[in-house]
C-alpha positions as CSV (number, residue, x, y, z in Angstrom):
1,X,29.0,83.6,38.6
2,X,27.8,85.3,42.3
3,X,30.1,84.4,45.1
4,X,33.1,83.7,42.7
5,X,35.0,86.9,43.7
6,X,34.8,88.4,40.2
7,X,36.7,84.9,38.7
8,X,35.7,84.7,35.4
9,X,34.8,81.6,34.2
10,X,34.3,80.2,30.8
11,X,31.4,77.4,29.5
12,X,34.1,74.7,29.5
13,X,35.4,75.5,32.9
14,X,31.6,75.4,34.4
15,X,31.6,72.1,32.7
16,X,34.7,70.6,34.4
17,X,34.0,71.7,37.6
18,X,30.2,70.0,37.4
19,X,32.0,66.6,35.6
20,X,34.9,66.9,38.6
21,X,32.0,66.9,41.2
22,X,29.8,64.7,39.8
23,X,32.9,61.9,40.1
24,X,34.4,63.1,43.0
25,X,31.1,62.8,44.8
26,X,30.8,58.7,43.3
27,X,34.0,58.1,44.4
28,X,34.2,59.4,47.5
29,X,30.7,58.1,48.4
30,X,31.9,54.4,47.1
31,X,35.5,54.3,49.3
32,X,37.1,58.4,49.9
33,X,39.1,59.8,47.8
34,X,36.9,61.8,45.8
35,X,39.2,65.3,46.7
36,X,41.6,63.5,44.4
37,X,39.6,64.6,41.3
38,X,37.5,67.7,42.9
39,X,40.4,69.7,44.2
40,X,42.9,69.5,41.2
41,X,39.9,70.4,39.0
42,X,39.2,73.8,41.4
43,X,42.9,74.3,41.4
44,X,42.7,75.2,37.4
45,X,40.6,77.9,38.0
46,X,41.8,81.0,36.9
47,X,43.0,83.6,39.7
48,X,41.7,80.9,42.4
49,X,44.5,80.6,45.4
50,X,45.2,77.1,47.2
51,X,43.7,78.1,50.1
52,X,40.4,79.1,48.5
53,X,40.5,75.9,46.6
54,X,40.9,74.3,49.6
55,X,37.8,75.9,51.3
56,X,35.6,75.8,48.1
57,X,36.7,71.9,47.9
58,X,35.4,71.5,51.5
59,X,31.6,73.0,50.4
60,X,31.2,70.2,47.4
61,X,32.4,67.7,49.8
62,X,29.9,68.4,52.7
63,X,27.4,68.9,50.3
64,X,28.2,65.6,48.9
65,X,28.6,63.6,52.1
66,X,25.4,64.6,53.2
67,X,23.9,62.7,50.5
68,X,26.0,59.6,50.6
69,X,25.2,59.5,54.5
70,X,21.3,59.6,54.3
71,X,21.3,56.9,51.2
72,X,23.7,54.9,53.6
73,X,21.7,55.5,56.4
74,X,18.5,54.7,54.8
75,X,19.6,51.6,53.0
76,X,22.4,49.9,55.4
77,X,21.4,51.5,59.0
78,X,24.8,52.6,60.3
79,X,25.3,52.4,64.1
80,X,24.2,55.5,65.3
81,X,25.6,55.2,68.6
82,X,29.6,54.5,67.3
83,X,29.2,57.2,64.6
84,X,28.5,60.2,66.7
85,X,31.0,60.0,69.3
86,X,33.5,59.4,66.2
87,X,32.1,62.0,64.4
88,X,32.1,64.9,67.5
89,X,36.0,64.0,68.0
90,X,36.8,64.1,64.8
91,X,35.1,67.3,63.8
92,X,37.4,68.9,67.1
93,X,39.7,67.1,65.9
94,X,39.5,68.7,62.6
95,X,39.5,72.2,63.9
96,X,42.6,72.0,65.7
97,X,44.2,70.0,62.5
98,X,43.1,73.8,59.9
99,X,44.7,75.8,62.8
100,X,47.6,73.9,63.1
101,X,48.2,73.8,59.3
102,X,49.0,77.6,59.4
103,X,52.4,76.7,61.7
104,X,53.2,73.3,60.0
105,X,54.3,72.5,56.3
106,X,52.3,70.0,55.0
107,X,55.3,68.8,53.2
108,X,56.4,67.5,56.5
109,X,53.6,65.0,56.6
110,X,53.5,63.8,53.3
111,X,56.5,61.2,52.9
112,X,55.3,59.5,56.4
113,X,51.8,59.3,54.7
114,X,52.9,57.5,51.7
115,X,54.5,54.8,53.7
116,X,51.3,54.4,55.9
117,X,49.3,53.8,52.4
118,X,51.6,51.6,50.9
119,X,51.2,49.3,54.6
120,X,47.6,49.8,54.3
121,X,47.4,49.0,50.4
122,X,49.7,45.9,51.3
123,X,47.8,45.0,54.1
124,X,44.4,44.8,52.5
125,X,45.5,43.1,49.3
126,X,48.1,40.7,51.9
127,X,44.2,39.8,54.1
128,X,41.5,38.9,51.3
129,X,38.8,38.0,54.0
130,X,39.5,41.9,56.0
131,X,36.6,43.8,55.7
132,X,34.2,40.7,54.2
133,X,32.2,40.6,57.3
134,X,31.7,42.4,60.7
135,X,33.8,40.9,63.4
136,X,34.3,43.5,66.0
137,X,36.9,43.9,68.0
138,X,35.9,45.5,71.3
139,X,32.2,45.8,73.1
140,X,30.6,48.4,74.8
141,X,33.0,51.5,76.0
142,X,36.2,50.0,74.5
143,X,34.6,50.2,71.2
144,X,33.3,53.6,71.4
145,X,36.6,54.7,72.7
146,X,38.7,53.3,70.2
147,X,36.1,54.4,67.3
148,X,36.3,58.3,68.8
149,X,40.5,57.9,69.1
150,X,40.0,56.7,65.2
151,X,37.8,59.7,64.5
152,X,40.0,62.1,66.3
153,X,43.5,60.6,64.6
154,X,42.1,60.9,61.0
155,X,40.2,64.4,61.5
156,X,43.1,66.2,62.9
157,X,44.5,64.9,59.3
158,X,41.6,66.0,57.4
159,X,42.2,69.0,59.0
160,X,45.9,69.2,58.6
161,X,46.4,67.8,55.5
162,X,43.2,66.5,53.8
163,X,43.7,63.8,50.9
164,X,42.2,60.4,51.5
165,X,40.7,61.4,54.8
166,X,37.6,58.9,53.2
167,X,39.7,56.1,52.8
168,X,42.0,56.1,55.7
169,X,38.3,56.2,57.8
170,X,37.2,53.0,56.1
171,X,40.6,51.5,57.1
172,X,40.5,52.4,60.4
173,X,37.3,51.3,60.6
174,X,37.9,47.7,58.9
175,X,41.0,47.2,60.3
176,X,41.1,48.6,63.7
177,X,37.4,48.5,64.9
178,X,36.7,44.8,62.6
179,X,33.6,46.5,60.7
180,X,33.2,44.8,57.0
181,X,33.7,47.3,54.0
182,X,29.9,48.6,53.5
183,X,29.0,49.1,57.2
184,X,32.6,50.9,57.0
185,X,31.3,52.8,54.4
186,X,28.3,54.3,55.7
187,X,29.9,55.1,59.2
188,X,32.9,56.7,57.0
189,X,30.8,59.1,54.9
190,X,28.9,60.3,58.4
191,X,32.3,60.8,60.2
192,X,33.6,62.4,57.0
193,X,30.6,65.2,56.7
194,X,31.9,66.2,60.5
195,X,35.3,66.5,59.3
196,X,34.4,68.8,56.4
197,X,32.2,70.8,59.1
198,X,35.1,71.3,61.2
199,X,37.7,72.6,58.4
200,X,34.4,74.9,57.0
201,X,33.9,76.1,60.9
202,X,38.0,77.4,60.5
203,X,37.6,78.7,57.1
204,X,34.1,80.4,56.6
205,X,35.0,83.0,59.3
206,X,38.4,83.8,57.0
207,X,36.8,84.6,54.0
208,X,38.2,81.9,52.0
209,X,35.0,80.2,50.5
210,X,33.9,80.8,46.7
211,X,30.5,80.4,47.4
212,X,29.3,80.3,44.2
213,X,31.7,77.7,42.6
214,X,31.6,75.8,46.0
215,X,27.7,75.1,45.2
216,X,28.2,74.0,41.8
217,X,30.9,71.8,42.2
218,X,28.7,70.5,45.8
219,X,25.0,70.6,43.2
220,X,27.0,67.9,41.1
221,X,28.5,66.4,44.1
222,X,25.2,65.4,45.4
223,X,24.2,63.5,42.4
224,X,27.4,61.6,42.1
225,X,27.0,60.7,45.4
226,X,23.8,59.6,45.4
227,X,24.4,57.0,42.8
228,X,27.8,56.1,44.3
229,X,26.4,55.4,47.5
230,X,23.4,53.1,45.7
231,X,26.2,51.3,43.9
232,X,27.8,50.5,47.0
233,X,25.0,49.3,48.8
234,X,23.9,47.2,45.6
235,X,27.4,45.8,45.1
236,X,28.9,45.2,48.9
237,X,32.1,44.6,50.6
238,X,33.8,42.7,47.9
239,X,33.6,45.6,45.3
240,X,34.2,48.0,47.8
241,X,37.3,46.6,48.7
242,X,38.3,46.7,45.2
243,X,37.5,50.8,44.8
244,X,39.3,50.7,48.3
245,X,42.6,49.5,46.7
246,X,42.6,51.4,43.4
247,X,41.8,54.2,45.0
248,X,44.6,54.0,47.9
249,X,47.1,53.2,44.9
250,X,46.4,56.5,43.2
251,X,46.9,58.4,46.5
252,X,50.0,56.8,46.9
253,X,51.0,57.9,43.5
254,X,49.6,61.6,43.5
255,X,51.5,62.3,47.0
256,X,54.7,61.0,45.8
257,X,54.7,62.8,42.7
258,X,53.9,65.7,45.4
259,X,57.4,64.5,47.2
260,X,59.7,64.0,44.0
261,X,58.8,67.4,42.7
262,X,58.8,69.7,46.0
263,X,55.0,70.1,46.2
């Protein structure tokens, strides 16, 4: 495959990569997560090293939030004027979070992440009406401030660390800011494509991109996103919220396994 670096890859492998896409990109476009399924998937490539399954992961997921943010825009009309402030500090954000990744072990992080998603995952199921309807929190400058500190806070992590970054954006959102789960949604996915931007703006200089896996695990990305996104919209808050909770509860469960075993 051009832009693999001379990985060779089999029919079966193609076809996992494409399948891994395909639901990381309905996932993520429903409630984050999708790097859950995408990056594992790029990790089983033969010769591939973390950090190039890292930056490969990054090009299906920008390719993938693209989509999810123009059938979000199109179809729910996200407020324009919170999500680009959030989205400029979090893409900074993001930059600084890559470089400082190179100094600090991610293992660090991870046990004080797991106890943030198990208060987030007890909070949402503990508060059925959060995130059924908008009910903001702050007007005018407040609002924008608070939504770029959110940005900032969570794209450092993208940046830093990386799983999630989807679904601790909707939670900030819901919970912080008061938007209900689909408006949440569509801001998330826009902030999210920054995010990706900025890690792709630390790693495309270093070489570490697979360009050629990158855009068939993105090609499939795209689709899966697409009809995520469109079963969002058609669904709403109340099955978002759902997604939102098994897919927080899997996070929880992959980084711990991560902790117990020295990952």
């Amino acid at each position: 495959m051009p832009g693999s670096a001379g990985l060779e890859l089999t029919v079966w492998t193609v076809l996992l990569l494409a399948l891994a896409g395909l639901a990381a990109g309905f996932v993520d476009a429903v409630v984050g997560g999708g790097g859950l399924i995408q990056l594992p998937a790029l990790l089983l490539v033969p010769g591939i090293s973390p950090v190039q399954a890292l930056a490969t992961n990054k090009v299906g997921s920008i390719m993938g939030t693209s989509t999810s943010s123009l059938t979000y825009y199109r179809r729910v009309h996200p407020d324009l004027r919170t999500a680009a402030p959030m989205a400029i500090a979090a893409l900074l954000a993001a930059v600084g979070g890559a470089a400082l990744a190179a100094n600090i072990p991610a293992e660090a992080f991870k046990p004080i992440i797991i106890v943030v998603l198990v208060a987030v995952a007890v909070y949402t199921v503990a508060k059925p009406k959060v995130g059924v309807s908008t009910d903001l929190r702050w007007t005018g400058n407040h609002h924008y401030g608070m939504a770029m500190l959110v940005g900032a806070t969570i794209g450092a992590y993208d940046g830093l660390l990386g799983p999630g970054t989807g679904s601790f954006l909707v939670i900030g959102l819901v919970s912080v800011l008061g938007y209900a789960f689909l408006p949440a949604t569509a801001l998330a996915k826009i902030v999210n494509f920054a995010t990706n931007l900025g890690a792709l703006a630390f790693f495309v200089p270093h070489g570490a991109v697979l360009w050629g896996i990158g855009l068939l695990v993105g090609t499939a990305n795209m689709v899966g996103a697409y009809l995520g996104a469109r079963t969002a919209v058609a669904r709403g808050s109340r099955f978002i919220r759902i997604a939102f909770v098994v897919v927080v509860a899997v996070l929880i469960i992959k980084l711990g396994w991560d902790v117990a075993h020295g990952r």
